[in-house]
N, C-alpha and C positions, 0 to 999 in steps of 0.2 A: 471449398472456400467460398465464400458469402460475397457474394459483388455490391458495394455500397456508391451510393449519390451522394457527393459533396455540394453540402449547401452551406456551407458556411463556413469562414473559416477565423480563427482572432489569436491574432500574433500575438506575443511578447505577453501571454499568459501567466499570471504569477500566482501562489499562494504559500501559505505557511506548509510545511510538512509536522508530520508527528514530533519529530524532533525540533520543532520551532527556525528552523532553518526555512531560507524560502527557497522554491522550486520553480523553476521557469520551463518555458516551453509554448505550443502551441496548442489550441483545443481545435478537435474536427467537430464540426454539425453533421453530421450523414443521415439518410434516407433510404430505406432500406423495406420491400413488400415484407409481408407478415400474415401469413394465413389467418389470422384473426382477426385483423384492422381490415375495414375498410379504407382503401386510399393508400400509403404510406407513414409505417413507422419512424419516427425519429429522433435520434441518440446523441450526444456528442461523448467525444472521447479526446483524455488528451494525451497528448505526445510531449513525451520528455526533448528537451534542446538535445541529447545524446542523438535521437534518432535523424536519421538524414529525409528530411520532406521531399519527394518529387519536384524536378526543377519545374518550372510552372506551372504548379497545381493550383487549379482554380475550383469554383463553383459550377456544377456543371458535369465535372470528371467523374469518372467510376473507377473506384480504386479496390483493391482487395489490399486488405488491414489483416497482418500477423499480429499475432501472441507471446511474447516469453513466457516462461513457465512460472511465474509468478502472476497473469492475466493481463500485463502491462502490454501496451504496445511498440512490436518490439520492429515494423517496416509497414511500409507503406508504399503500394506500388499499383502507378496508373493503369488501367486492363483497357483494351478494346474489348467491348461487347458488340 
């Protein structure tokens, strides 16, 4: 499992879906080495309101980010490194 640096984070995240319905949630910034990059690559990702966020997860944390089997993100969970 891939250990990511939260660098950002933007609540109450919205957009239209396929189906023109809209979809709420949060987006992750993360930072993450990459044998290619010099420095740090980085991604965001968002999370559905379904998923439960880590109680005080900030900027800063390293978290290890699951998958459902659709690619979605399906936990989110602070690591000590």
């Amino acid at each position: 499992m891939e250990i990511l640096e939260v660098i950002g984070i933007e609540y109450d995240y919205k957009f239209k879906g396929d189906d023109g319905s809209w979809v709420s949630g949060t987006k992750l910034y993360v930072a993450c080495e990459h044998e290619k990059i010099v420095g740090k690559k980085a991604e965001n990702m968002f999370v559905k309101q379904s998923v439960t966020l880590p109680k005080g997860l900030k900027p800063g944390d390293k978290v290890a980010i699951s998958f459902n089997r659709y690619g979605k993100v399906g936990g989110v969970e602070i690591v000590d490194e």
